[in-house]
N, C-alpha and C positions, 0 to 999 in steps of 0.2 A: 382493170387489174385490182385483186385485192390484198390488201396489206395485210399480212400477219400478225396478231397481239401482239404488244410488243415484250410480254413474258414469255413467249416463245421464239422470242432473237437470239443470238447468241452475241456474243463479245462483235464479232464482227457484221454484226447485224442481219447476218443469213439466219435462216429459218433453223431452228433446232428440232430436231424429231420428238417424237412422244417416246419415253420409255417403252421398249420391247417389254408386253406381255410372257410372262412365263408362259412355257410351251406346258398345255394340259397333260396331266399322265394319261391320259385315252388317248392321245396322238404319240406319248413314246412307248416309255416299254410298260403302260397301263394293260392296255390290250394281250399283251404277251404274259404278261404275272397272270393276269384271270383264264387263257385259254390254257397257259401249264396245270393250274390248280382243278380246273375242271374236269379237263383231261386228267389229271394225277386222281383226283377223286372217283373216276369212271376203272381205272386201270389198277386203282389199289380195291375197288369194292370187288370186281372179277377176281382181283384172286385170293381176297378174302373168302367170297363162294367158293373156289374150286378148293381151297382149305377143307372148309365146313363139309364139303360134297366127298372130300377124298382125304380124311386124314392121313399121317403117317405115325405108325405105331412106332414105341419108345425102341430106340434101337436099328430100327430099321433104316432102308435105305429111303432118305424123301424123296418118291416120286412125284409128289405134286409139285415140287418148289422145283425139282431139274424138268418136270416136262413144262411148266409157266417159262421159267427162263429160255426152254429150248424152243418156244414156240416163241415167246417173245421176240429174240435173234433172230429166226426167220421172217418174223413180221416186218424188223426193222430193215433187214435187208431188202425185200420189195419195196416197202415205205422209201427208201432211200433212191431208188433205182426211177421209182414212180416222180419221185418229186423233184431229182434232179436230170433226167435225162427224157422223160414223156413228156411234162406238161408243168406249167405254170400254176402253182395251186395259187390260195387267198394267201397273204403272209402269216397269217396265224394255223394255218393247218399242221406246217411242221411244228409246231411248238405244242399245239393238242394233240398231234397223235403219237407223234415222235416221244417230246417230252416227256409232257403229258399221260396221255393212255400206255404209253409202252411203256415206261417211266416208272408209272404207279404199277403196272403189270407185272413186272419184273422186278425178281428180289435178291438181289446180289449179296444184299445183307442179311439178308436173311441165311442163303448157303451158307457165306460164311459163321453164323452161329452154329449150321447144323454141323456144318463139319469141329468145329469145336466141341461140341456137346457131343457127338459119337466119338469121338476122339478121348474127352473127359469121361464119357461114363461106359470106357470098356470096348470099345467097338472099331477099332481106331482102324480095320480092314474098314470097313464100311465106310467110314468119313473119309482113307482115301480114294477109296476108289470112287465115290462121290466126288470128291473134288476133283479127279482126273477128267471122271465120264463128262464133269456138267462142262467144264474146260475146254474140253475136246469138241463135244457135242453142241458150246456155244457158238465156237466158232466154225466150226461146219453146218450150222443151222445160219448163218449170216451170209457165208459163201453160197451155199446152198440157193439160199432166197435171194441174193444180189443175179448171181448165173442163170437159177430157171427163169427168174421175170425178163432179164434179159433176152434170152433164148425165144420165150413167148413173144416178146415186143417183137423182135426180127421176125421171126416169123408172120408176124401180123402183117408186117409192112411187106414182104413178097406178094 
């Protein structure tokens, strides 16, 4: 039998534990802050390019920022359908693609400047029917992509 130091007795002479180690941020939500920001980085440089690739002239209606958000929505809705009802992903996937890449992809804040800025500088048909169409078109791009994946999954499985 062997006896324990006796600076590690307590009052009643049982054995006292070591202090619990802090748990490492790579074991909690370390892992999870670097796969949003990664994924955030991937998903704001995309539509930074599709910017660059497809301005929108002053006035006009922003087709780049309502087709990023419209596609976005529908991404999320497969993503969603994928992750909670197919399979089992790593724990960090929803958080980089989800978050993450769709996250950074999608620019909600952005609509809302544009719809202010057509709005302020004259255009205010334009801003709302922008904010009706991207509204509309958000949410039917998430139905849209929750329904067809599903649809596909069933089928697969006949």
């Amino acid at each position: 039998m062997t006896v324990p130091h006796p600076e590690r007795l307590g009052e009643s002479g049982a054995p006292v534990r070591a202090p619990a180690r802090p748990p490492s941020p790579w074991r909690g939500q370390g892992p999870v802050v670097a796969a949003v920001s990664l994924g955030g980085t991937v998903g704001a440089t995309a539509r930074y390019g599709a910017g660059l690739l497809w301005p929108t002239p002053d006035g006009g209606f922003p087709w780049t920022t309502f087709t990023i958000n419209v596609v976005g929505c529908a991404v999320i809705g497969v993503l969603m359908v994928v992750v909670t009802d197919v399979r089992s992903l790593h724990r960090l996937a929803r958080p980089f693609l989800g978050t993450g890449v769709l996250g950074g992809f999608t620019t909600f804040s952005t609509y809302a400047v544009d719809i202010r800025t057509l709005i302020g500088t004259g255009h205010p048909g334009t801003g709302l029917g922008y904010l009706a169409a991207t509204l509309c078109a958000a949410l039917a791009a998430v139905w849209l992509g929750t329904t067809a994946t599903r649809r596909a999954l069933a089928r697969r499985q006949r």
